[in-house]
C-alpha positions in Angstrom: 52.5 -45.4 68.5 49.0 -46.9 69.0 47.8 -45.8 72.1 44.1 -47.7 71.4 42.8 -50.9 69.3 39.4 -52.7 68.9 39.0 -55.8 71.4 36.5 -58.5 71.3 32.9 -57.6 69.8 31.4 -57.7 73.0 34.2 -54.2 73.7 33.4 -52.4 70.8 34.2 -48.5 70.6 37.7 -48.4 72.5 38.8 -45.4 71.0 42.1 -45.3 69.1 44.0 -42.0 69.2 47.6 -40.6 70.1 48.3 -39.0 73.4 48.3 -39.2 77.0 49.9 -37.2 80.1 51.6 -39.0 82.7 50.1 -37.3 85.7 49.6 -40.7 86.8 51.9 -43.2 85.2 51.1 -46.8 85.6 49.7 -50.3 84.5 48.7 -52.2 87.1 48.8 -55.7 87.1 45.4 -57.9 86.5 45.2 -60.5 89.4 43.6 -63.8 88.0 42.0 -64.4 91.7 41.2 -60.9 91.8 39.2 -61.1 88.6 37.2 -64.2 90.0 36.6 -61.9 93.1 35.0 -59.3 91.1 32.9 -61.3 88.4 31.6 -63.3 91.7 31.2 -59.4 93.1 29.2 -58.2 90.1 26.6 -60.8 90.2 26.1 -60.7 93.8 25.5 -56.8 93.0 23.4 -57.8 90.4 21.2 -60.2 92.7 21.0 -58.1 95.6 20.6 -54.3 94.3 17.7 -53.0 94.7 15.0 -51.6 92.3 16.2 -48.9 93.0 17.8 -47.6 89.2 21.7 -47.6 88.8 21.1 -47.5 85.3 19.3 -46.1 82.3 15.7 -44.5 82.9 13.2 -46.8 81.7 11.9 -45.5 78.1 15.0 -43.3 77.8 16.0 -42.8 74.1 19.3 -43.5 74.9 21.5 -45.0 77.1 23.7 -42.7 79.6 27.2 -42.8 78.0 30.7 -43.7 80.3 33.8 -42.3 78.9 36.4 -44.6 80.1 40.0 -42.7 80.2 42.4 -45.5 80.9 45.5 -45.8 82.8 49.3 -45.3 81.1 49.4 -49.2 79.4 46.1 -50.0 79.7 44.7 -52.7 77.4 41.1 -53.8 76.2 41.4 -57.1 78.5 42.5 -54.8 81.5 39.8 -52.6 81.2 37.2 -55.7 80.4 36.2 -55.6 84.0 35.1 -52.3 84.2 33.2 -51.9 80.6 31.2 -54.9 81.8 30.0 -53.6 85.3 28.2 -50.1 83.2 27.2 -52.5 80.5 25.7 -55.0 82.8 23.5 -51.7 84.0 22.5 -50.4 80.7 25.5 -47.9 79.5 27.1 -47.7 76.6 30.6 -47.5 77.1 33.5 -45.9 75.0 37.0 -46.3 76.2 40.1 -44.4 75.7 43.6 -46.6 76.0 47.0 -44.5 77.1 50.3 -46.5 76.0 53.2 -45.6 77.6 55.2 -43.5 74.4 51.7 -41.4 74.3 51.7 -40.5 77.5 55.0 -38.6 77.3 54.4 -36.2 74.7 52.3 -32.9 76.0 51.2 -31.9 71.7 50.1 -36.0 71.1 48.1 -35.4 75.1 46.4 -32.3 73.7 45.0 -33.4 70.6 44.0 -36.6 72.9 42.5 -34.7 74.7 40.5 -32.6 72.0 39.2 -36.1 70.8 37.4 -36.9 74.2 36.2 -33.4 74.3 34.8 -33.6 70.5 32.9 -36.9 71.7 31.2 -34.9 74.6 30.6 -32.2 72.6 28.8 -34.8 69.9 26.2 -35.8 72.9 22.8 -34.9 72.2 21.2 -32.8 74.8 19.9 -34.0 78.1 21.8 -37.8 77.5 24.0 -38.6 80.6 27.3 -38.9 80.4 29.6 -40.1 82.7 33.4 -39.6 82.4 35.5 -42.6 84.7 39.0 -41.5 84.4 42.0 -43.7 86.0 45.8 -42.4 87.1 47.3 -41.0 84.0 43.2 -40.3 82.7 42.6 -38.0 85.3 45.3 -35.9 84.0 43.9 -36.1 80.2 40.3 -34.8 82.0 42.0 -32.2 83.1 43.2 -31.2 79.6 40.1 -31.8 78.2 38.0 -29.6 80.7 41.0 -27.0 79.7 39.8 -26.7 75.7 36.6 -26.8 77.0 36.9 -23.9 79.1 38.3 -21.9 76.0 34.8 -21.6 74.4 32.0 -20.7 76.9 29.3 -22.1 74.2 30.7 -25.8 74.3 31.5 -25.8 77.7 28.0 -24.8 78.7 26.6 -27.6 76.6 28.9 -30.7 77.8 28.0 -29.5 81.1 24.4 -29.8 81.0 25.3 -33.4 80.2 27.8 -34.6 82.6 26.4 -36.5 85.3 29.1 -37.5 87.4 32.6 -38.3 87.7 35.0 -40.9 88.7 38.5 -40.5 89.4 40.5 -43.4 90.2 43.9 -43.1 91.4 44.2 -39.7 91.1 44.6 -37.1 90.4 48.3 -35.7 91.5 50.4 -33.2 90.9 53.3 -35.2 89.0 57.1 -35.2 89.4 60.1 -37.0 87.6 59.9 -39.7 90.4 56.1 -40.7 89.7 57.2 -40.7 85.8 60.0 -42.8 86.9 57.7 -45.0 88.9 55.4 -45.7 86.3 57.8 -46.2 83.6 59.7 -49.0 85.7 56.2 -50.8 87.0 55.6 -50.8 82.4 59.5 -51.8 82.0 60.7 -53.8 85.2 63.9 -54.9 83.4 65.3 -51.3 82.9 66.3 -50.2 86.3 64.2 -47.1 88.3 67.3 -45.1 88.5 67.9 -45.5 84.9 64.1 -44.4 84.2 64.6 -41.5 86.2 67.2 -40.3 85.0 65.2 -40.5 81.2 62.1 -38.6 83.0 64.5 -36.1 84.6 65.9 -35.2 81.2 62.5 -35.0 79.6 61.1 -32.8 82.0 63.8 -30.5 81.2 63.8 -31.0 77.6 59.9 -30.3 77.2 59.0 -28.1 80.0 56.8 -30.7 81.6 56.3 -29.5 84.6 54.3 -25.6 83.0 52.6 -28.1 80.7 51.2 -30.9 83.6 50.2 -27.3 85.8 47.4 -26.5 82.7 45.9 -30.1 83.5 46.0 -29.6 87.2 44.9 -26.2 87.4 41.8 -27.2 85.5 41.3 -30.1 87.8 41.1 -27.4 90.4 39.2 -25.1 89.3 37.0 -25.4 86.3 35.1 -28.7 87.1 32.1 -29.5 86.2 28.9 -29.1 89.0 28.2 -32.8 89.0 29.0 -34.9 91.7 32.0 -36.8 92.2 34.1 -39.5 93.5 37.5 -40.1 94.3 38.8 -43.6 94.6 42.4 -44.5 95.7 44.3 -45.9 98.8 46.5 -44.3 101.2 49.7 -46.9 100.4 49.4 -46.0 96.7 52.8 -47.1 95.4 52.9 -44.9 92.0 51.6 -41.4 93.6 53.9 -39.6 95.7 52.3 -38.7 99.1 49.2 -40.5 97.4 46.6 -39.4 100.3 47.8 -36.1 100.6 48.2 -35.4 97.0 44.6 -36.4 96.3 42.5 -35.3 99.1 44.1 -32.0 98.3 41.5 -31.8 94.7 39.1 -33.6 97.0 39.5 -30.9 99.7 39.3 -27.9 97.2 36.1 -28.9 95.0 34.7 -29.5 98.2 35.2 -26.2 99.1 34.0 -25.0 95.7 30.5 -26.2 96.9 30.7 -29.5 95.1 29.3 -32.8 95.7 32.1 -35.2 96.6 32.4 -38.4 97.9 35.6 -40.6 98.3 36.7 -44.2 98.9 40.0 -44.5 100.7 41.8 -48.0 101.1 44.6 -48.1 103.9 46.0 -51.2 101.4 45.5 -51.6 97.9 46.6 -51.3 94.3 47.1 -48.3 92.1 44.5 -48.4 89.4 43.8 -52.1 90.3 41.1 -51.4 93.1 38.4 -53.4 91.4 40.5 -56.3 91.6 41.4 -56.3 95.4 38.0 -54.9 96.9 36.0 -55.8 94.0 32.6 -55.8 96.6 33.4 -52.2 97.7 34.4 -50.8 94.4 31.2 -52.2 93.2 29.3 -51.3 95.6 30.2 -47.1 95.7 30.4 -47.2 92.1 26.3 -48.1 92.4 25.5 -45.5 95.0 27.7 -43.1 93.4 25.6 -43.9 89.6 22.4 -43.7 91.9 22.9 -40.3 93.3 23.8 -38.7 89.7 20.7 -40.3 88.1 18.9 -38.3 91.8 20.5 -35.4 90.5 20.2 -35.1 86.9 16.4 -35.6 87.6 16.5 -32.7 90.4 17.8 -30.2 88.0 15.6 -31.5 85.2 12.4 -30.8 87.2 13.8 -27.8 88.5 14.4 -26.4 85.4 11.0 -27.4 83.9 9.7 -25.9 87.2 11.3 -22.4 86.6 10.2 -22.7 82.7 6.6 -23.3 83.7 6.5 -20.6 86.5 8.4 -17.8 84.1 5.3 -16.5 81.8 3.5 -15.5 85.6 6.5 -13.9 86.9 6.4 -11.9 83.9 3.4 -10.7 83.9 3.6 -9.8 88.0 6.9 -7.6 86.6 4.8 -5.9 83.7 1.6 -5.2 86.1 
């Protein structure tokens, strides 16, 4: 299946590739008021932000990079809303798309994932990069920070580069009934207990369960030391138990002595939160971009600090 295509000129670099996880299975569906609502959104932004940066540092070489992972369905005009707001502030932007046959298939989710890892890996030193992973993306992260985590070399250099991270709808620990879900809100004219029937039998048949727990686990415990934020509403109606399943992650990198913030809607979309509080999506997605620009140039100075102080430490050693 194709699971990516080029759109218009102006959304060059969606990525084309062959896998996907289901961890959060979904395609939401783009509201034509809603859209309005957030172009109207991202100007206001644009006129009232500060000058203060959100975006890239004046005189950098190159632009921070966002990895957008997309949702299970996901399209180039779907995801149009959310490659303009970083390119509106001076990203470049890649995007991954996730079609609904990929997302079933745990070897196709793998080498998936091995492509977004091989573009972080490609990064030259010290360029931000930003990974903005929604639903059924946060689950391909998590296989991506799990061949990472395999070679201590790579790992260490993709982390000196990750500036943040956004997860949007997720992540959750997923279940036949969330496949189910999501495969009925992408086929509404096969019936849900028809599509959970197909997800039962392909957990069974594939072992999907062991293979989602290598995904989750890394989303647990080898994350990056860059902030984060989690986005998603307590009435999410593709995540089972949405608010509990997700604070749990939140709750545990939090006690891992990471930065994490989090935007919870009492009513809203899965995966569609830009459309139906397009102000406040904006709005934390600037003070979240703000805040990982602060940090990235903490640890820069702090390293060049420590480089500069080194020779005289030395020499107070060797007296």
């Amino acid at each position: 299946g194709n699971g990516g295509g080029r759109g218009d000129d102006d959304d060059a670099n969606f990525g084309r590739f062959d896998g996907g996880v289901p961890l959060l299975a979904v395609v939401p569906v783009m509201l034509p008021a809603g859209a309005e609502r957030a172009e109207q959104a991202r100007e206001e932004a644009k006129k009232a932000r500060e000058v203060g940066f959100v975006g890239p540092a004046s005189g950098a070489a190159l632009a921070p990079l966002v990895i957008l992972v997309s949702w299970m369905g996901a399209s180039p005009k779907h995801i149009k809303a959310y490659t303009a707001l970083y390119k509106e502030r001076g990203y470049e932007v890649k995007v991954f798309l996730n079609s609904p046959a990929e997302a079933l298939f745990p070897p196709s989710t793998k080498a998936q994932a091995r492509r977004i890892a091989a573009l972080l890996e490609a990064q030259p030193e010290k360029r931000p990069v930003f990974v903005h992973a929604f639903s059924v993306g946060t689950g391909i992260y998590g296989f991506v920070l799990d061949h990472l985590s395999k070679d201590v070399e790579k790992l260490e250099k993709v982390r000196r580069n990750i500036a943040g991270v956004v997860f949007d709808s997720g992540p959750a620990r997923i279940f036949p009934h969330d496949v189910a879900t999501g495969l009925h809100t992408v086929f509404p004219a096969v019936g849900k207990a028809v599509w959970h029937t197909v997800a039962s039998g392909f957990f069974w048949a594939t072992s999907a369960r062991k293979n989602f727990e290598v995904a989750e686990s890394a989303l647990s415990n080898l994350q990056f030391p860059s902030p984060q934020i989690y986005l998603y509403s307590k009435d999410d109606s593709v995540i089972s138990r949405a608010h509990e399943a997700i604070s749990g992650f939140v709750e545990n990198n939090k006690l891992r002595g990471l930065e994490v913030y989090q935007k919870v809607w009492e009513t809203s979309v899965h995966a569609t939160h830009i459309r139906v509080h397009p102000e406040e999506y904006i709005e934390n997605i600037d003070r979240f971009l703000h805040t990982c620009h602060q940090r990235m140039a903490e640890r820069s100075a702090g390293a060049a600090a420590f480089v500069a102080a080194a020779p005289a430490a030395v020499a107070a050693v060797a007296k």
